[in-house]
C-alpha positions in Angstrom: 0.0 0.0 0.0 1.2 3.4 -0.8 0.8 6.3 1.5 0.6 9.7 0.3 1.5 12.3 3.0 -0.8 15.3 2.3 0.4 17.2 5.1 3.8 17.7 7.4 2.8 15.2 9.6 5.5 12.6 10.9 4.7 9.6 8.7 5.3 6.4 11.2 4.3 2.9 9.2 5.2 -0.7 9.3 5.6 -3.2 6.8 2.4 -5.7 7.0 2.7 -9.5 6.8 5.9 -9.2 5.4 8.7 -11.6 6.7 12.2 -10.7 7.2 13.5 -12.9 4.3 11.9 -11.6 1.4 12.0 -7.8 2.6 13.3 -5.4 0.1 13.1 -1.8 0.4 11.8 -1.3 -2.9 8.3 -3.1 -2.3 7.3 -2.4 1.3 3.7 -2.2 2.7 3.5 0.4 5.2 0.2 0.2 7.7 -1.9 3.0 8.8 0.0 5.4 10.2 0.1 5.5 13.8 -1.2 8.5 15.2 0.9 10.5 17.8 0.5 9.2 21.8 2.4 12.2 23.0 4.6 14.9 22.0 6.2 17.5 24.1 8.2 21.0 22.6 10.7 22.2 24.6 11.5 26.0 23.0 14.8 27.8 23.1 14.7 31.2 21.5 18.3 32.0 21.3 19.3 29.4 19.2 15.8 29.0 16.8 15.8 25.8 18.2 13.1 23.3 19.5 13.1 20.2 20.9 10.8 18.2 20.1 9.8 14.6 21.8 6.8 12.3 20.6 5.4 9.2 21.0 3.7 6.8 19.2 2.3 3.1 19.6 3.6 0.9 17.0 2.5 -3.2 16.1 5.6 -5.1 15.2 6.2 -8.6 13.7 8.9 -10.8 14.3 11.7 -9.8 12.2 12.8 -7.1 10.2 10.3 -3.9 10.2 10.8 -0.8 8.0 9.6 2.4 9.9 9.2 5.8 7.9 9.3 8.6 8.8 8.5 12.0 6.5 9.7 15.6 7.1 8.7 17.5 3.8 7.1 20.6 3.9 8.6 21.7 7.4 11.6 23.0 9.5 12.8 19.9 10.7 16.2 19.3 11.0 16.6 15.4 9.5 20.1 15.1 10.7 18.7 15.6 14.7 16.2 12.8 13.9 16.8 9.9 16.8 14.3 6.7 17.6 14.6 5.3 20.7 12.1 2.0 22.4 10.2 2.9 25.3 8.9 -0.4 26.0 10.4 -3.9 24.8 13.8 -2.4 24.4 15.6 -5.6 25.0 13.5 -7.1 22.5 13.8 -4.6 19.3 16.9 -3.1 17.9 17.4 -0.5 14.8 19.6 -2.5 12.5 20.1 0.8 10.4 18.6 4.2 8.5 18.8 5.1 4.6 17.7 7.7 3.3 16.4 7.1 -0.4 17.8 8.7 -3.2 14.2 9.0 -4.9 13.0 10.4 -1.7 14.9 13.4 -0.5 12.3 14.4 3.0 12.5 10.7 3.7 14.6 8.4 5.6 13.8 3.9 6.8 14.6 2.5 9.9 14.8 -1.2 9.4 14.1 -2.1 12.7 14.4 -6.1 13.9 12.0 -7.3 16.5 12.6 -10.5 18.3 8.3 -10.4 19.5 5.5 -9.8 18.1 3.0 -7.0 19.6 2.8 -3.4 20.2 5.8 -1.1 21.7 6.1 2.1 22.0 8.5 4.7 20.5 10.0 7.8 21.4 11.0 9.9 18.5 13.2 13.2 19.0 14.2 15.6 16.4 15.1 19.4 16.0 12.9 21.8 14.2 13.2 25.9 13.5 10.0 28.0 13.3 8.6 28.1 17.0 9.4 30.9 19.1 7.9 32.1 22.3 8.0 36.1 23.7 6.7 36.9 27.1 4.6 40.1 28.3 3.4 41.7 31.1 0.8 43.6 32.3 0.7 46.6 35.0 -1.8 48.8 36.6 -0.9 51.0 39.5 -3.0 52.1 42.2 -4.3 55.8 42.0 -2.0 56.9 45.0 1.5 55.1 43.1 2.5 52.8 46.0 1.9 49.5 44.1 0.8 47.9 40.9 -0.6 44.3 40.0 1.8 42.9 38.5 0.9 39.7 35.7 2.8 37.7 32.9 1.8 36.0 29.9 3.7 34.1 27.4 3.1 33.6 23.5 3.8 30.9 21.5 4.2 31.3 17.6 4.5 27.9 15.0 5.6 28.7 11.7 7.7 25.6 11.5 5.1 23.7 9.0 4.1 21.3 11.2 0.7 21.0 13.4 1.2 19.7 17.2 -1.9 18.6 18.7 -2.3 18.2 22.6 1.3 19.3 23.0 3.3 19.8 26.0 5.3 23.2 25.5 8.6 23.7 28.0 9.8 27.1 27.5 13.6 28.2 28.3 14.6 31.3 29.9 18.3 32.2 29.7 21.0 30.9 27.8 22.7 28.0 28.1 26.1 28.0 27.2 26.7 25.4 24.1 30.4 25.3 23.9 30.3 24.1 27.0 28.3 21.8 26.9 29.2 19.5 23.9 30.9 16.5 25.3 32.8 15.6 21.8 34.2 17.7 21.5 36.1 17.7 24.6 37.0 14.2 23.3 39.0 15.2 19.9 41.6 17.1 18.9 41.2 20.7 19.1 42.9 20.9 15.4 39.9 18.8 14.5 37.4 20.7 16.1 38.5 23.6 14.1 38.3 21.5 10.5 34.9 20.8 11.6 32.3 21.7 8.6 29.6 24.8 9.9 27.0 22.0 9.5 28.6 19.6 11.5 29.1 21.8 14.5 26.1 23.2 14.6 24.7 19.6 14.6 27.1 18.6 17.3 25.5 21.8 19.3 22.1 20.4 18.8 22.3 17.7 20.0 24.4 18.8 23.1 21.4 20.8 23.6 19.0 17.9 23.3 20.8 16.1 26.0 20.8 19.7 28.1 17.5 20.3 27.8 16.9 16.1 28.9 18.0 17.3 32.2 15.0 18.1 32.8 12.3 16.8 30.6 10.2 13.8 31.6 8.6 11.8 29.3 5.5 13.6 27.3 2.5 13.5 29.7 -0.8 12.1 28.7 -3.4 15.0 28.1 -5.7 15.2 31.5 -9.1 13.5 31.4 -10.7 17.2 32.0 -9.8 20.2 31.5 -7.9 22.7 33.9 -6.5 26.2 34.2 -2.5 26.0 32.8 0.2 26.7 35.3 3.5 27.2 34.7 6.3 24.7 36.5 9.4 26.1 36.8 12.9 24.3 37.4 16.3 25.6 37.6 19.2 24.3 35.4 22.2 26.1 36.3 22.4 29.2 34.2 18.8 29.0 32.9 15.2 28.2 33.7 12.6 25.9 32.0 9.0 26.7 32.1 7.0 23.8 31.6 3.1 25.1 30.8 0.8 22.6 32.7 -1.0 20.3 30.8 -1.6 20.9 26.7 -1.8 23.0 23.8 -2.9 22.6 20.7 -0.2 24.7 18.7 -1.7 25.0 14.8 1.0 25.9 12.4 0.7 29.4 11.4 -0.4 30.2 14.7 0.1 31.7 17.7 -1.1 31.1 21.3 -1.3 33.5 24.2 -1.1 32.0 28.1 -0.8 33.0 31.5 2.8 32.5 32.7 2.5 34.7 35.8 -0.4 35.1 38.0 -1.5 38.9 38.8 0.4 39.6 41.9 -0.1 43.4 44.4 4.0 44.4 44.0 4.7 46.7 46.2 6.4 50.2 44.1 8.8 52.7 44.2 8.8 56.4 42.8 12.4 57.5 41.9 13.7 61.2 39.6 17.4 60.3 38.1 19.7 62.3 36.0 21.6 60.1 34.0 23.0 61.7 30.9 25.0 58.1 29.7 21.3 56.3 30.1 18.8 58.4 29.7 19.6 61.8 28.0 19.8 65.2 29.6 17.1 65.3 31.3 15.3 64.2 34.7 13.3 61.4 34.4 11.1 59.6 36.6 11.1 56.2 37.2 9.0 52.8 39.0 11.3 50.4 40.8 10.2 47.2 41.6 12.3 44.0 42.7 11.8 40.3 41.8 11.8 39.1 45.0 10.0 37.0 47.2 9.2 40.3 49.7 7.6 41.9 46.7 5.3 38.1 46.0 7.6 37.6 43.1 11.1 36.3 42.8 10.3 32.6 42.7 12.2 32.3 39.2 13.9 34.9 36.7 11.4 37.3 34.5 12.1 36.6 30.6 12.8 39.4 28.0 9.4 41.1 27.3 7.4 44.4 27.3 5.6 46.0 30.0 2.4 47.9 29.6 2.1 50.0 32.1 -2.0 51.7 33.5 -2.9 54.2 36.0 -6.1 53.8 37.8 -7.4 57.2 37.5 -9.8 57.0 40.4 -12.8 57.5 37.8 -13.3 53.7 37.2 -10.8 54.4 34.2 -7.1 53.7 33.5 -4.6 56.0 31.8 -1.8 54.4 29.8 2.1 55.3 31.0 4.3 53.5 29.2 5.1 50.2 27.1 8.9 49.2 27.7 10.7 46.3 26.6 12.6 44.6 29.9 15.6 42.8 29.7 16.1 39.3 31.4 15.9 40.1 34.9 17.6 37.1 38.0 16.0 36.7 41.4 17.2 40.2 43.6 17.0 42.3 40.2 15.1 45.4 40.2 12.6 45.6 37.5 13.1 49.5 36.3 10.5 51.5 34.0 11.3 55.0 32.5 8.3 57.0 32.3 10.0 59.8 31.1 9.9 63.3 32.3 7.6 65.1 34.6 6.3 68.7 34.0 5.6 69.2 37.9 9.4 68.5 38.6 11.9 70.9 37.4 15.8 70.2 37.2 18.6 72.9 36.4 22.0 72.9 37.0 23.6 76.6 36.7 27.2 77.0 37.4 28.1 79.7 39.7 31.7 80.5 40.1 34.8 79.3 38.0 38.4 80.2 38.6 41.7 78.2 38.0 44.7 77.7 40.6 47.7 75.6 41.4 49.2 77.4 38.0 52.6 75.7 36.7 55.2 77.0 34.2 58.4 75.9 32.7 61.0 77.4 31.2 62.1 77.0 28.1 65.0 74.8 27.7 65.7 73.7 31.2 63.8 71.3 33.4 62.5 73.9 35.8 59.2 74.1 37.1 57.5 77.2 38.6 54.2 77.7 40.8 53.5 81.2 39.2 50.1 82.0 41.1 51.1 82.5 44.6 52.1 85.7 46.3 55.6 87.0 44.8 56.3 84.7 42.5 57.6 86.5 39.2 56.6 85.0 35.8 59.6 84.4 33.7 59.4 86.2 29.9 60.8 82.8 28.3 58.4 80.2 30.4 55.2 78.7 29.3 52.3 77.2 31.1 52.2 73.6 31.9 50.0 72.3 34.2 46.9 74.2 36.2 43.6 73.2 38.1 39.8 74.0 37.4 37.2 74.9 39.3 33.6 74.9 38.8 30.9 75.6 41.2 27.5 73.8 40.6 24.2 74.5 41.6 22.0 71.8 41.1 18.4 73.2 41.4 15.1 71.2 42.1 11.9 72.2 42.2 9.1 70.2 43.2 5.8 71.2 42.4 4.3 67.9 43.1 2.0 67.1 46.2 4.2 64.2 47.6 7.9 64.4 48.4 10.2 63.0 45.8 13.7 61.0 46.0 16.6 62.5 43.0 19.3 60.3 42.4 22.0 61.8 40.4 24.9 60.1 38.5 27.8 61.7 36.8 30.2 61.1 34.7 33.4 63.6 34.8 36.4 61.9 32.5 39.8 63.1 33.5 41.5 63.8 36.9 38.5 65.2 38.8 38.0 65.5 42.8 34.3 66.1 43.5 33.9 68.0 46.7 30.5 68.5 48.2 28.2 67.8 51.5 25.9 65.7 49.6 27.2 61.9 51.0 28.4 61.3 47.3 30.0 58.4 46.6 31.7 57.2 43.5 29.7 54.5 41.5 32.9 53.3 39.0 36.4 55.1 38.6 35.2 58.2 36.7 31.4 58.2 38.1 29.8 59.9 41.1 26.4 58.7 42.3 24.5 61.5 45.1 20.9 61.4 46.0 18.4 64.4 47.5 15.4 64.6 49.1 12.8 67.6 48.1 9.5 68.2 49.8 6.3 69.2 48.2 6.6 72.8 46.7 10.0 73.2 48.0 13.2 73.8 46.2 16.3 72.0 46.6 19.6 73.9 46.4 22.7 70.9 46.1 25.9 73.1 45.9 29.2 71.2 44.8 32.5 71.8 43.6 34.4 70.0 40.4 38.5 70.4 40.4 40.1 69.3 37.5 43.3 68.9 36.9 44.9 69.9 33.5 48.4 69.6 32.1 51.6 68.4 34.3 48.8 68.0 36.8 47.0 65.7 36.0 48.4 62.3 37.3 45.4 60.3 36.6 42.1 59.4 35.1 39.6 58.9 37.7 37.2 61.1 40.1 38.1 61.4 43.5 35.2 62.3 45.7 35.9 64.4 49.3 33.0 65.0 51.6 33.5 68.6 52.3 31.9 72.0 51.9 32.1 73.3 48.4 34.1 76.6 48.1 32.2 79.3 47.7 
């Protein structure tokens, strides 16, 4: 009999009646094929890759049985392709795979059975095409002190194949594949490097496969009823897998949206920052919240994903504040969302006073230094300046014309050798940055006076910002 696969299905069939002696692979019968038991996709975005692990309940005879299986019309990698016996696995062996010439999306196991009766088989392969992205959802309270806080995670097929009652394992993080592939930790690093592109990446996948095996139990049955989804998550070293409870039908061309992340009351706070380097010149203000278990989160690292963030507007309405793309954020993380800046909060920063000191010259021709600005030093006609210091006075100004007091962090960068002088319990946040926050109460203005010394020339005896609590100069 003939089968003629009109769609991407997995075609699984086995030869009928036909004993081992007179088997040829030219004029096999293949039976109905069998339909899927289980199948489970575990996705990993970083790579394009997914995991995928079904199966099916085969009828063998005694002897030699041809298996096909079909991959045309889809992403599937036929290199990745593995068959392994669930059941009877002492009693059935694969005696070897061909792929037909005439057949190009085909390959044969010949498979010899020492039984007759059903086993089951577990097939794994790679395929491209199925990606997941993860969202979230915020409204805050009309008063700003916390938000709901809720995740959801989307799954998109375009890999040309339909998975029905799936089980869908998502990973979170990246996982490290040079690491990982025990091979090639078992040949010659010359080798390694000869290595074809395909046949490293197909040594990567399957290192992955067995990675992501850490983890992965067979394919579960569907339930008998159905049930809300939750979302298991394990830990695997430098990553997380997020296994979606029960299953989804996944057509191909389709997406599915589910909850990943129950709504949860996170606690929420309100912060101004000036950070030129991050976000422009410009106050902006900020929500902070942490991914921890004090804030009824923190159980597992958030994915990648946007944030929609709603105000309750105390009119049975909400008013939109911002949609922001997050980056991957560990347990402890803070979780941080511009929402740009705010009319009612006014920054300026107005210098007011410069003057330069600590003046050196040389003169020309001889290796003789001078300090020309103190009191009776004479200034030699043939000398030139070589070294000097600058200094600026800031003023940085706020005005708070909201109805709750506010919290300012500033960060600076000042390249060169700077000392930063001020009563402001600075303190440096790298080698050339300095990190200061203020207090301002409602419809009061903040005054935060400090001093910048730079040295220049001969002076200057290193690149990095010193920072001395101590009263600016006036």
């Amino acid at each position: 009999m003939k089968i003629i696969l009109t769609s991407t299905i997995l075609a699984l069939g086995i030869a009928a009646g036909v004993r081992a002696q007179g088997t040829t692979q030219s004029n096999v019968d293949l039976s109905t094929v069998p339909s899927r038991d289980t199948v489970q996709l575990t996705i990993y975005n970083s790579e394009d890759l997914t995991l995928v692990r079904e199966t099916r309940t085969v009828s063998f005879k005694k002897g030699v049985n041809p298996l096909q299986f079909s991959w045309a019309n889809t992403l599937i990698d036929p290199t990745s392709v593995r068959l392994r016996f669930v059941t009877n696995p002492e009693k059935l062996d694969v005696l070897d795979t061909t792929f037909p010439h005439a057949k190009p999306q085909m390959l044969y196991w010949n498979v010899q059975s020492e039984m007759d009766g059903e086993a089951t088989v577990e097939i794994t392969y790679f395929t491209s095409g199925i990606s997941w992205s993860a969202d979230y959802l915020s409204i805050v309270d009309p008063e700003e002190t916390q938000m709901s806080f809720e995740g959801f995670v989307r799954v998109s097929n375009n890999s040309g194949e339909e998975y029905e009652n799936a089980q869908v394992r998502l990973v979170v993080g990246k996982i490290n594949l040079v690491e990982k592939i025990a091979q090639l930790a078992q040949i010659p690093q010359a080798e390694v490097r000869r290595l074809a592109g395909d046949k490293l990446k197909a040594k990567k996948e399957e290192a992955l496969g067995r990675e992501l095996d850490r983890a992965a139990p067979a394919a579960a049955p569907a339930p008998a009823e159905p049930k809300p989804k939750e979302i298991i998550k394990e830990g695997l070293s430098e990553y997380f897998i997020y296994t979606i409870e029960g299953t989804e039908t996944i057509p191909n061309g389709w997406s599915k949206r589910m909850r990943s992340l129950e709504g949860q009351t996170v606690p929420l706070k309100i912060q101004y920052r000036y950070r030129p380097e991050e976000y422009g010149d410009g106050l902006v203000r900020m929500y902070l919240l942490t991914n921890d278990k004090e804030s009824k989160l923190g159980t597992t690292p958030l994915p990648d994903g946007m944030v929609q963030v709603f105000r309750q507007n105390g009119k049975d309405g909400l008013s939109f504040l911002v949609a922001q793309q997050i980056k991957y954020v560990p347990i402890g993380d803070k979780i941080e969302l511009n929402l740009g800046p705010d009319p009612e909060v006014i920054f300026e920063l107005v210098k007011s006073k410069i003057w330069r000191d600590n003046i050196w010259m040389q003169i020309q021709g001889a290796d003789v230094f001078k300090r020309v600005d103190e009191p009776g030093v004479q200034i030699e006609v043939n000398s030139s300046v070589v070294g000097w210091d600058d200094h600026t006075l800031y003023d940085q100004r706020i005005r708070n014309y909201t109805k709750k007091p506010i919290e300012v962090e500033v960060r600076r960068a000042f390249p060169g050798h700077v000392v930063f002088r001020g009563s402001l319990g600075a303190k440096s946040h790298d080698f050339q940055t300095v990190q200061y926050t203020a207090s301002v109460k409602p419809a009061q203005r903040a005054d935060l006076l400090y001093e910048v010394l730079q040295h220049q020339g001969r002076n200057a005896k290193q690149n990095n910002v010193t920072v001395e609590e101590a009263p600016a100069r006036q």
